[in-house]
MARROSE-387337 format. One record per residue (C-alpha): residue number from 1; residue in three letters; x, y, z. Coordinates in Angstrom, 1 decimal. Layout:
(rotor NUM ala (X Y Z))
...
# end
This chain:
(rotor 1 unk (25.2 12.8 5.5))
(rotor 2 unk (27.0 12.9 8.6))
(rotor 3 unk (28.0 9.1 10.8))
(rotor 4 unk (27.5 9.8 14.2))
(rotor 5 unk (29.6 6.2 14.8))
(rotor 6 unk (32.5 7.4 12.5))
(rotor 7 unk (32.3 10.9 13.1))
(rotor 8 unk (32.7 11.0 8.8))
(rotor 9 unk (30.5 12.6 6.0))
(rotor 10 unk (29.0 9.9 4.4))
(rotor 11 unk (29.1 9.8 0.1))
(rotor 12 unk (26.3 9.7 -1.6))
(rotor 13 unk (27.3 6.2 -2.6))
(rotor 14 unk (27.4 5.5 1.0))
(rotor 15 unk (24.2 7.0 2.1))
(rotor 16 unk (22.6 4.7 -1.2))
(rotor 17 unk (23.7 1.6 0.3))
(rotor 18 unk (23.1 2.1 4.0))
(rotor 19 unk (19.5 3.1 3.2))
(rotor 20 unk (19.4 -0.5 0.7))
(rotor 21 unk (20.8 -2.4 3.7))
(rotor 22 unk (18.0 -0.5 6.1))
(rotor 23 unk (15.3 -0.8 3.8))
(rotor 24 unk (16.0 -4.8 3.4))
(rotor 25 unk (16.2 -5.7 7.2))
(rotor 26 unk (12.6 -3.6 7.8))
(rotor 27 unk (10.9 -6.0 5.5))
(rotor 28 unk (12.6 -8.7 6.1))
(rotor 29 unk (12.2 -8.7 9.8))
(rotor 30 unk (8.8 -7.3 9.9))
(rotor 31 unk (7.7 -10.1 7.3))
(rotor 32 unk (9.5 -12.6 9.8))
(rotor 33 unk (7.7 -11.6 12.4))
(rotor 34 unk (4.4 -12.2 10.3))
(rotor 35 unk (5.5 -15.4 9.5))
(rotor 36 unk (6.5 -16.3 13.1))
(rotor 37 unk (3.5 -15.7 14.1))
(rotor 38 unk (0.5 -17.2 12.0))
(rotor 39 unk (0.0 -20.3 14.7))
(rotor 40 unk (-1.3 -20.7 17.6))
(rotor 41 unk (-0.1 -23.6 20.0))
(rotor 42 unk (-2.3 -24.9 23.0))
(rotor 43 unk (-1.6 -26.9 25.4))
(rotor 44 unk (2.1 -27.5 25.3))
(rotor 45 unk (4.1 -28.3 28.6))
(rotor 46 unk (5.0 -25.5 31.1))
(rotor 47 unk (8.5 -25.4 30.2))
(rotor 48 unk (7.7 -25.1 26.4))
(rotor 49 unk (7.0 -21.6 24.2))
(rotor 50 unk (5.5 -22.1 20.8))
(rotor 51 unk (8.5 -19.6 19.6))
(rotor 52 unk (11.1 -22.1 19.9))
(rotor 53 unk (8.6 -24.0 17.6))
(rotor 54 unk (8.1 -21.9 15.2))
(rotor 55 unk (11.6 -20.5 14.9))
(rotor 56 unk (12.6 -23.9 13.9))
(rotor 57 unk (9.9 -24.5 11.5))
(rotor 58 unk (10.8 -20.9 10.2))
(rotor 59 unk (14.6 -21.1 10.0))
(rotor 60 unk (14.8 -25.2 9.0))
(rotor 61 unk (11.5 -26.2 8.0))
(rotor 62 unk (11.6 -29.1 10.7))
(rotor 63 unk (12.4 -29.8 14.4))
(rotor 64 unk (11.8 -32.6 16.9))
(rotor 65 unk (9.8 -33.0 19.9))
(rotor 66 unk (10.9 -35.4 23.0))
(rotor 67 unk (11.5 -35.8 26.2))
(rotor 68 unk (14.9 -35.0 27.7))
(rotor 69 unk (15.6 -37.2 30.9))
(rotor 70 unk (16.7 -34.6 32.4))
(rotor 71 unk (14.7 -31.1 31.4))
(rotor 72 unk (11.9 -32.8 30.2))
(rotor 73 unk (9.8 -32.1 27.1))
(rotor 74 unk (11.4 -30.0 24.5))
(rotor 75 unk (11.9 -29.1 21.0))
(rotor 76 unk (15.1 -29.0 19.2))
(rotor 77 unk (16.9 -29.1 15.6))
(rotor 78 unk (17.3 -32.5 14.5))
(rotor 79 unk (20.0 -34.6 12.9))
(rotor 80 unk (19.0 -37.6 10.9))
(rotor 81 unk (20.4 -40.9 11.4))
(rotor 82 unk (20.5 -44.2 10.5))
(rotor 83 unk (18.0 -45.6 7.4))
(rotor 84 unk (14.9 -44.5 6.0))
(rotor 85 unk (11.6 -46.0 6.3))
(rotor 86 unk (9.4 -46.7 3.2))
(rotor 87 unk (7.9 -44.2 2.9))
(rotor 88 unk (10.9 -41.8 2.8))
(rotor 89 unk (10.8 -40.9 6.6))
(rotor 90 unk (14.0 -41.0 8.7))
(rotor 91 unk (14.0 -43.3 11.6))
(rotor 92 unk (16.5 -42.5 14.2))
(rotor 93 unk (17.1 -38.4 14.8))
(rotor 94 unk (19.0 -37.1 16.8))
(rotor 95 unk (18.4 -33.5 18.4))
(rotor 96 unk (20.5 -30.6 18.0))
(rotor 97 unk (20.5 -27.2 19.8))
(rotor 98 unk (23.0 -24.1 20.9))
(rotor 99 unk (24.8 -25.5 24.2))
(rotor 100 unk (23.1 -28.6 24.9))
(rotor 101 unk (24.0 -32.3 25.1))
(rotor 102 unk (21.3 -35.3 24.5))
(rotor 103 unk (22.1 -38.0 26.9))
(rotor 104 unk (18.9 -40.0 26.5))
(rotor 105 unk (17.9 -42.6 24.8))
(rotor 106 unk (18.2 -43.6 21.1))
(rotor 107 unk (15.5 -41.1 19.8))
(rotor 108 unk (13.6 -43.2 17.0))
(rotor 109 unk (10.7 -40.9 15.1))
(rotor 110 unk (7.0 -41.9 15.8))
(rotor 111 unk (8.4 -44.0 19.0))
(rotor 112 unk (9.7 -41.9 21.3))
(rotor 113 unk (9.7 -38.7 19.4))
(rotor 114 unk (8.2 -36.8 16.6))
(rotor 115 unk (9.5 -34.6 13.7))
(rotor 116 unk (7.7 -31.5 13.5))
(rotor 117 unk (7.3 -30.0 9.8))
(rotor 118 unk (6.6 -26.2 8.0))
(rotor 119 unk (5.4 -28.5 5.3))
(rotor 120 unk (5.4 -32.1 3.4))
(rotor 121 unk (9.0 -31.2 2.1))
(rotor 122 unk (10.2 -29.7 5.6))
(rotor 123 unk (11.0 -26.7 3.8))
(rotor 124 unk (12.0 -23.4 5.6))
(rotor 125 unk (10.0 -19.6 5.0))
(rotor 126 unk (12.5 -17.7 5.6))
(rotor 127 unk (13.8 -18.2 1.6))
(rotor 128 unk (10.5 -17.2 0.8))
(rotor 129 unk (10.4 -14.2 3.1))
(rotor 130 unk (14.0 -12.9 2.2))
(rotor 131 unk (13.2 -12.6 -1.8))
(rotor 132 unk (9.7 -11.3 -1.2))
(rotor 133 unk (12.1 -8.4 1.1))
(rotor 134 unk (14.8 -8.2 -1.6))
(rotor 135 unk (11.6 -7.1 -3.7))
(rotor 136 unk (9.9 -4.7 -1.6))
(rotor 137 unk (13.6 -3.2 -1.1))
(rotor 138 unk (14.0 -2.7 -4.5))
(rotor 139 unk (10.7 -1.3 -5.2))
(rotor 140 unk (10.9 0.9 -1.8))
(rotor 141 unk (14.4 2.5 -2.8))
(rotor 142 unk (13.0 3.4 -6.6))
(rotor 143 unk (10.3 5.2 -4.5))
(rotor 144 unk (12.7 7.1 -2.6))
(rotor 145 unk (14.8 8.2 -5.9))
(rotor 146 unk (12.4 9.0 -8.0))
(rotor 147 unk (10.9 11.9 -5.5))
(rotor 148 unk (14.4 12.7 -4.7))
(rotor 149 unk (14.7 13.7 -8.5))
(rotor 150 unk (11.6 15.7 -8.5))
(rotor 151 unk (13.9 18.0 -6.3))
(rotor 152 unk (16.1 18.7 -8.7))
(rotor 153 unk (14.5 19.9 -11.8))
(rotor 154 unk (16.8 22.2 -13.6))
(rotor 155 unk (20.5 22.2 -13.8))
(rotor 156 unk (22.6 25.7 -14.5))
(rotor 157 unk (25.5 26.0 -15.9))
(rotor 158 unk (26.9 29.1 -15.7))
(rotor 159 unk (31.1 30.7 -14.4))
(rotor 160 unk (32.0 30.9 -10.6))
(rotor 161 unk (31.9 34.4 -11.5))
(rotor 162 unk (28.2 34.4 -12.0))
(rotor 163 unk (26.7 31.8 -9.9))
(rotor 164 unk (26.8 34.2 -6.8))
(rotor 165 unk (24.5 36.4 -8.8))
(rotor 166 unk (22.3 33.5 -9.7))
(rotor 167 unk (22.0 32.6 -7.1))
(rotor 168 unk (21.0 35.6 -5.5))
(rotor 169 unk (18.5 35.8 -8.5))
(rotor 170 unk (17.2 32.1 -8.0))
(rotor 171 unk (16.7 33.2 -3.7))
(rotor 172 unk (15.0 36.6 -4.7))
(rotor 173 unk (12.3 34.2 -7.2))
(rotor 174 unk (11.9 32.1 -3.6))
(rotor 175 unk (11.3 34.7 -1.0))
(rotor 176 unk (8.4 36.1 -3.5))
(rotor 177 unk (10.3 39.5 -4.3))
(rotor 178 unk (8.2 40.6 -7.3))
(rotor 179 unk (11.2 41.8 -9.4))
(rotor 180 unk (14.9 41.0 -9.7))
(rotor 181 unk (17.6 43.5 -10.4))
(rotor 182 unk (20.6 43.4 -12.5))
(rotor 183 unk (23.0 45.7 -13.9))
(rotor 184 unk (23.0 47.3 -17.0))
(rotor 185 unk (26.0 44.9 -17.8))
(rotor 186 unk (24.0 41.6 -17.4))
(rotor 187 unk (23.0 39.6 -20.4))
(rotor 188 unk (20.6 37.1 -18.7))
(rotor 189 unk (20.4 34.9 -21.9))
(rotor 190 unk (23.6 34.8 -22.7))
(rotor 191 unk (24.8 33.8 -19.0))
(rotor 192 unk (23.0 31.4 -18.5))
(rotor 193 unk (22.2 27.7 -20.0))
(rotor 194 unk (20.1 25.5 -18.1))
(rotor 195 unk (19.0 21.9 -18.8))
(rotor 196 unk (15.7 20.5 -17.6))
(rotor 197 unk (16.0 17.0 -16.1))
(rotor 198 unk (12.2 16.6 -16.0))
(rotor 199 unk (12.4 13.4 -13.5))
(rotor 200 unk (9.0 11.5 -14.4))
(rotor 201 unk (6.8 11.2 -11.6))
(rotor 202 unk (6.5 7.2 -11.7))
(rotor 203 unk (6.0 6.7 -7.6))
(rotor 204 unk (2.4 6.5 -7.1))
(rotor 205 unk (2.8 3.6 -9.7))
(rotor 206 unk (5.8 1.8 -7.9))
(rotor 207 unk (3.7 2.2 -4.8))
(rotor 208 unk (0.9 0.0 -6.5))
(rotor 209 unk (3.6 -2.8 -7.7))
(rotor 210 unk (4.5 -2.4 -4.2))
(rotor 211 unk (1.1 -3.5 -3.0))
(rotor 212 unk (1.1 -6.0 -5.6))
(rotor 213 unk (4.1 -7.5 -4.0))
(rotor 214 unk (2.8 -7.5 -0.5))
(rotor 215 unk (-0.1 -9.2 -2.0))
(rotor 216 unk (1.9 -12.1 -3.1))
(rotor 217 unk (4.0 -12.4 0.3))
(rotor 218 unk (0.9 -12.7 2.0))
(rotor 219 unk (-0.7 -15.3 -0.5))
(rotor 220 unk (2.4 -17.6 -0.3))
(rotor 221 unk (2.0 -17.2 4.1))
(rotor 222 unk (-1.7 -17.9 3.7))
(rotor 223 unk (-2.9 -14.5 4.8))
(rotor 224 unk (-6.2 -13.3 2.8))
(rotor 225 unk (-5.5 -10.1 1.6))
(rotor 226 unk (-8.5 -9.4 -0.3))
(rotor 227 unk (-9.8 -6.5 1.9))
(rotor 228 unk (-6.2 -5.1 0.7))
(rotor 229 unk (-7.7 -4.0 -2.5))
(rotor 230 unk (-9.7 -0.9 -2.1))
(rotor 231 unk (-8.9 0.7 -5.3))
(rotor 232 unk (-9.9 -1.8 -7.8))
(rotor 233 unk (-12.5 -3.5 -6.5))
(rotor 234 unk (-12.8 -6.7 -6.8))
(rotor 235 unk (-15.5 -9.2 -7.7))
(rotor 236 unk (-16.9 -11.9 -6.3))
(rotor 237 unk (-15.2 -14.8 -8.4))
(rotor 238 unk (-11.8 -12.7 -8.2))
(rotor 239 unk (-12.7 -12.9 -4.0))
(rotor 240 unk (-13.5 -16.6 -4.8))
(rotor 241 unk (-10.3 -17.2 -6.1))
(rotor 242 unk (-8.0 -15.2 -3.7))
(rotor 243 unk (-9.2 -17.3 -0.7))
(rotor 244 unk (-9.0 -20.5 -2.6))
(rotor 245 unk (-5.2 -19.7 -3.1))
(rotor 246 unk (-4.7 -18.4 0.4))
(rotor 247 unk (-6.4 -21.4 2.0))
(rotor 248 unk (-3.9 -23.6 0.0))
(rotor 249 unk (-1.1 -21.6 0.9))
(rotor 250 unk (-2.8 -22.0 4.9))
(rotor 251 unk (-3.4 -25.8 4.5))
(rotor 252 unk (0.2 -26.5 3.4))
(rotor 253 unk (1.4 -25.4 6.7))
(rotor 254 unk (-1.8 -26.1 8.9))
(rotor 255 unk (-2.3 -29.8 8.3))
(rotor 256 unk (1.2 -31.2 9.4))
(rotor 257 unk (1.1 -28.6 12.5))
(rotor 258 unk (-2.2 -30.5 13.0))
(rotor 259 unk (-0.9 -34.2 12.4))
(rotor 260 unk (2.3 -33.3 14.9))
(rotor 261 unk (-0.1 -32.7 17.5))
(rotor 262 unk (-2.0 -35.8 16.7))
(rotor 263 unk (1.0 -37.8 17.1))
(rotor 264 unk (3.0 -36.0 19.5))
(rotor 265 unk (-0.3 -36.6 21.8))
(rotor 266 unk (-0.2 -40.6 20.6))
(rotor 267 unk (2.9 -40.6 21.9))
(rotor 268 unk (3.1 -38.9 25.0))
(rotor 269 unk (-0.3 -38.7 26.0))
(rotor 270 unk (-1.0 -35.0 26.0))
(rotor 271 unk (-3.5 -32.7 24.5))
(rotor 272 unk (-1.5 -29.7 22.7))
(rotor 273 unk (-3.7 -28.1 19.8))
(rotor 274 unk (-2.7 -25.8 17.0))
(rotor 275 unk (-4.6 -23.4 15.2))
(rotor 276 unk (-4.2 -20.1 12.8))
(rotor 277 unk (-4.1 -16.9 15.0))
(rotor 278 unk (-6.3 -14.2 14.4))
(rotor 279 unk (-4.5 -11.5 12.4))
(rotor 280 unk (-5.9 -8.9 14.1))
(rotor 281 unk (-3.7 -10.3 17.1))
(rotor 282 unk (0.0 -10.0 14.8))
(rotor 283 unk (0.9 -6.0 15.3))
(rotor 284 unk (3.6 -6.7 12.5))
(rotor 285 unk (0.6 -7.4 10.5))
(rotor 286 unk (-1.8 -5.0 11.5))
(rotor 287 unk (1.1 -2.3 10.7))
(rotor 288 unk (2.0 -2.9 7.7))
(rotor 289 unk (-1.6 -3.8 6.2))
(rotor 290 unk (-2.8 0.1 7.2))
(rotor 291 unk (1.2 1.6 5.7))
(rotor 292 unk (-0.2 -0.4 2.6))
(rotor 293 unk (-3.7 0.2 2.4))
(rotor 294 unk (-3.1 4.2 2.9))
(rotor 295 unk (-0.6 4.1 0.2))
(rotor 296 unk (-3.0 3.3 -2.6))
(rotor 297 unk (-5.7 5.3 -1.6))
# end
């Protein structure tokens, strides 16, 4: 393979790794984007976008909302200071974000602000996301090797002298001629020693873990994937089940989104909402549900 950057052929080594690293940062970004984009906001000032919410919520499973004296409402990182309340809450935050300065007043949670959370622990998804990627990768590349083996069937060994012949033989059998020549001198079996790699055929399985996988991901995000599922079909208390798992996953996040609001509005008397966003309304989604859905057909 040839680097267009480097102006170098590439080794096969080479090639293996750049298509890994490729291979990661499709599924990892594309399952960021999902995750990004599951919630809705309403309502929040003009100066606001609900991607500066969820990034933080994504990246550090927590951020705060105030009000700068100067640029008004916004939402930032946060820096705790200062004790903890009873019931394991910190009091006074500070806010933290690329090129800025807070020059306000002594931010104290609940009061004057309020800390946003992914979840009762604050925890990030993106830890979640990246393994769920490292998995697909690794699942993706076996794909890709094992049909690159099915190209390769048969090995000959055979001298330099010979392999021109051989070759000429092997093009002959390609182009459909229905007989090969040889010379009087040529003893076929005796020039010739071949070994059969027969490469199993085992993608159309990985493909399936694959889906498996995806199914998990979108579990653990709260996305229902039942209608995933076309080959086996599933039954009514399997159905039952899924969306009892997925609504769990949905409420972890959902609820504190919800109780932000709540407060946030407490606070400073405004009425921003929060909902889950229709899926059908995530292309990230939409694409890779139909890549997956056409694979295990």
């Amino acid at each position: 393979m040839f680097d267009e950057k480097s102006y170098q052929l590439l080794s096969y080594k080479s090639v293996a790794q750049m298509a890994n690293n490729m291979t990661f940062s499709y599924y990892y970004y594309k399952l960021t984007l999902i995750a990004r984009s599951l919630f809705e906001w309403s309502g929040l000032p003009n100066n606001m976008d609900e991607r500066w919410i969820e990034k933080y919520l994504f990246t550090s499973g927590k951020c705060i909302f105030y009000k700068d004296p100067i640029m008004g409402f916004m939402v930032a990182g946060l820096a705790e200071q200062g004790s903890i309340n009873c019931y394991g809450d910190p009091t006074l935050v500070a806010p933290v974000a690329d090129n800025y300065v807070y020059n306000g007043e002594q931010l104290i949670n609940g009061e004057n602000c309020y800390i946003i959370r992914n979840n009762d622990l604050m925890l990030p998804n993106f830890p979640l996301v990246r393994k769920y990627a490292f998995d697909l990768t690794n699942i993706d590349r076996a794909i890709s090797v094992n049909i690159e083996a099915t190209k390769t069937p048969i090995i000959v060994r055979c001298s330099d002298r010979q392999r021109l012949s051989l070759k000429n033989a092997i093009n002959q059998r390609r182009d459909n001629e229905p007989v090969i020549w040889s010379t009087d001198q040529t003893n076929i079996g005796d020039m010739v020693s071949t070994l059969e790699t027969n490469a199993p055929v085992v993608f159309p399985q990985l493909q399936t873990q694959k889906h498996m996988i995806l199914n998990e991901v979108f579990t653990d995000l709260g996305i229902n994937n039942a209608n995933m599922d076309k080959r086996e079909r599933m039954v009514a208390n399997e159905v039952e089940a899924n969306n009892e798992q997925v609504k769990a996953s949905e409420d972890v996040m959902l609820k504190v989104r919800e109780e932000a609001c709540k407060q946030i509005n407490r606070i400073f008397g405004l009425n921003i909402s929060v909902k889950r966003r229709k899926l059908d309304e995530i292309p990230e989604y939409e694409d890779i549900n139909k890549e997956e859905i056409e694979g295990v057909e």
